[in-house]
N, C-alpha and C positions, 0 to 999 in steps of 0.2 A: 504493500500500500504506500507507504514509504518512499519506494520508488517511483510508483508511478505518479505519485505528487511532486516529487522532484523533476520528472519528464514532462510532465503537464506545464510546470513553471518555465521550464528552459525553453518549452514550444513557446509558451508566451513573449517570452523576455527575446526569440529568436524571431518573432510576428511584429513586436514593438519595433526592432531595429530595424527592420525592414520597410514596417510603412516609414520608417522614418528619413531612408533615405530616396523612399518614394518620392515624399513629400518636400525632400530639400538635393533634388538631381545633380545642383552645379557642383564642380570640381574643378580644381584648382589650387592654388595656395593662399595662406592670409601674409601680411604683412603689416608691422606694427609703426607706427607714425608717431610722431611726438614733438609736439611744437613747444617750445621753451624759450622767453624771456630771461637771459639769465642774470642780468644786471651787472655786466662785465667779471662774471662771477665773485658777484660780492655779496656775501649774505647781510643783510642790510642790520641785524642786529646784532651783529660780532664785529662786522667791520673788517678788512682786511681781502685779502684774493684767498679764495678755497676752491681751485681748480678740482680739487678731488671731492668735493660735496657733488660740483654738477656733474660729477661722471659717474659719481653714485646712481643718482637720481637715471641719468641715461640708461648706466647698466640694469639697474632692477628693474627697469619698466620693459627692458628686452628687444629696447627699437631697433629696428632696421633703419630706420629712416628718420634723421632727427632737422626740423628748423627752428633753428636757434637767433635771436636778437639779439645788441648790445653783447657784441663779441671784440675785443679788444686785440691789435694785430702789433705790438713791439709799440705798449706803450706806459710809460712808466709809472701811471700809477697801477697798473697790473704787473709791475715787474721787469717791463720791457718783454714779456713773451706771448709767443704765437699760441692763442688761447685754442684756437682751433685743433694747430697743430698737435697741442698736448692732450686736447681731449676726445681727438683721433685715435690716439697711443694709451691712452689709458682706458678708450672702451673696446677696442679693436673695433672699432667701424674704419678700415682704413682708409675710403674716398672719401674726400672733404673737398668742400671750397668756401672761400673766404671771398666776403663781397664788399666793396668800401663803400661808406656811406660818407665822408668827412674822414680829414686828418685832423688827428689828437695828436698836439705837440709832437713828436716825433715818430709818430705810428699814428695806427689808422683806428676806425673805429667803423662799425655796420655788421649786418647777419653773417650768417654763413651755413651752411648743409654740411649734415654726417651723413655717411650712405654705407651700409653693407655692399651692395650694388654696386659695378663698376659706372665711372660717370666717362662721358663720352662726350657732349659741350656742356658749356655753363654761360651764362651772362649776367652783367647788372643791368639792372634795367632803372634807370634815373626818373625818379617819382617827379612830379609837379610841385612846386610850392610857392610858397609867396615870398617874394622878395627880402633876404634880409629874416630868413629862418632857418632850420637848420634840415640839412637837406636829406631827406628818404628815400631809399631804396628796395626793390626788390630784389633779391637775389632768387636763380633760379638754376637749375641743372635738368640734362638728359638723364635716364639711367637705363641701363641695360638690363631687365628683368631677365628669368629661364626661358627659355623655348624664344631666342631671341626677340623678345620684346621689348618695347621702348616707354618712359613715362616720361612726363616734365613734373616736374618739384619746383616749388616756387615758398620759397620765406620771406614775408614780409613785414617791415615796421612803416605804421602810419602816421600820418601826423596826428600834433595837439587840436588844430580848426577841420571843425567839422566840415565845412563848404570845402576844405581844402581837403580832405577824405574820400568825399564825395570824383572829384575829381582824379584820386590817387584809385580808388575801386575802379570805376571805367577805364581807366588806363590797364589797369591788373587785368580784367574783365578782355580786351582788346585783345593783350599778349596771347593769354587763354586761349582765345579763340582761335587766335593763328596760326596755335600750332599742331591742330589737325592730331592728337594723339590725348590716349589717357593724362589727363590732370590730375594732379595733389598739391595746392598750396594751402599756406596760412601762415600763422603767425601773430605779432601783436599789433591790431588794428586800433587800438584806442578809443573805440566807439562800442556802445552795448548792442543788445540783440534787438532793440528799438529803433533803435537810429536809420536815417533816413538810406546810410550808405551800406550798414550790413544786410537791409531789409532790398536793394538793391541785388547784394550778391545771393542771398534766400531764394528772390525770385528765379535767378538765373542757374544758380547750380545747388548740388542737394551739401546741406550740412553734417556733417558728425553726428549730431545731438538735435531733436526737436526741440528739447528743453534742455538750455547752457545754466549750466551751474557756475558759481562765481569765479574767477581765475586770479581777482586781485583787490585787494594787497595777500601775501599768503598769509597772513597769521586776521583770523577773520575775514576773510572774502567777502566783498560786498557790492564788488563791482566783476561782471563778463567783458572783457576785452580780448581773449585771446581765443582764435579759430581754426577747424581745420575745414575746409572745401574741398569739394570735387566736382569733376564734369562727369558728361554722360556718355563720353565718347568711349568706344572700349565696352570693354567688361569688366566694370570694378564695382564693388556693395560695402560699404558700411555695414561691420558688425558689433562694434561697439563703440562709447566714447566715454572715457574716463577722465574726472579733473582729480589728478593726486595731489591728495592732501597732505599735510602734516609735514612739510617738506620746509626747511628751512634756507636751504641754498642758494635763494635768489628770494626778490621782493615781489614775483609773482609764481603761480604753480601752473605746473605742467600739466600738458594735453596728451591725453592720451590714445590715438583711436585703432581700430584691429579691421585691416580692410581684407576684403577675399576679392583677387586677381581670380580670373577666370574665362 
């Protein structure tokens, strides 16, 4: 009897996986995303550079694919070092690129991309602003997925004026558009999920998250500023999106999302 309750359960449990994968056909692989603000890795309540806090934060979250803000490139209040560089080497994501937004005294300051992924081009892309501000960029890369496919990556820091936002999205939106392959950008946009220019990018391509959870400041969040997008070209889904908390490495917390290629 025994047994045949045991047999009876395993047909079930062997019926449940089955519609299950009835019910979800596509196959592929996922890959993990992680946009991060890092604040030239400075943890804003100790003060000082803790390049090994933000490689923490990278490593446990397991990305393949990280855009990163306020990355500092040989400048001295970081030390004089290649922040990129180092935390290329300390998470083993080995392709990077480093995008300049502004020279900072003797080095540079702007985004930059981790990639598991080999990367293939890269560009900056020089945002709009108003005269006599300080000037934004997108950085963006190719990357060479399995079964030779191609993505563009895109990390972006927005301005403080909203009408000047507005005009930095459509430009983002434009690049997007041109280049005719799977899309993944984001980054720290400075605007909340209300606003007239992320309610612009909602309309146009699908979000992470229906509902964004706060991403700043990290020690009580109270503000959504940082996103991750995507187009619809391809074959790519959103399967999750996480705002990790508890993290004290930078003055804002990281994005987390788990996309399935397919």
């Amino acid at each position: 009897m025994q047994k045949l309750t045991f047999l009876a359960l395993l047909l079930l449990i062997t019926i449940n996986v089955s519609s299950q994968n009835i019910e979800n056909p596509k196959k592929g692989f996922s890959m993990n995303v992680l946009t991060y603000n890092t604040h030239h890795c400075s943890p804003p309540a100790s003060g000082g550079i803790d390049i090994d806090g933000i490689a923490g934060v990278i490593i446990s979250s397991k990305a393949d694919v990280v855009l990163l803000q306020e990355i500092d490139k040989n400048v001295s209040r970081s030390g004089n070092t290649d922040q990129i560089k180092l935390l290329s080497e300390k998470t083993n994501l080995v392709y990077f690129q480093f995008f300049k937004a502004i020279n900072l005294g003797e080095g540079e300051y702007g985004t930059a991309i981790l990639s598991r992924y080999p990367i293939s081009e890269s560009f900056t892309h020089i945002l709009k602003l108003n005269p006599g501000t300080e000037q934004r960029v997108m950085g963006s890369v190719v990357i060479n997925l399995p079964k030779s496919e191609k993505m563009f990556i895109g990390s972006a820091h927005l301005d403080l004026d909203s009408n000047m936002r507005f005009l930095q999205v459509k430009q983002i939106d434009s690049i997007v558009m041109s280049k005719k392959m799977a899309a993944i950008f984001g980054g720290d946009f400075n605007a909340s999920p209300e606003s007239s220019e992320i309610r612009y990018l909602t309309n146009k391509y699908e979000q992470s998250a229906k509902t964004f959870l706060p991403t700043f400041p990290n020690v009580k969040p109270n503000k959504t500023i940082d996103y991750i997008f995507k187009n619809n070209y391809g074959t790519t889904e959103f399967i999750s999106h996480t705002v990790i908390s508890d993290v004290n490495a930078s003055d804002h917390l990281p994005v987390l999302s788990k996309i399935l290629v397919f």
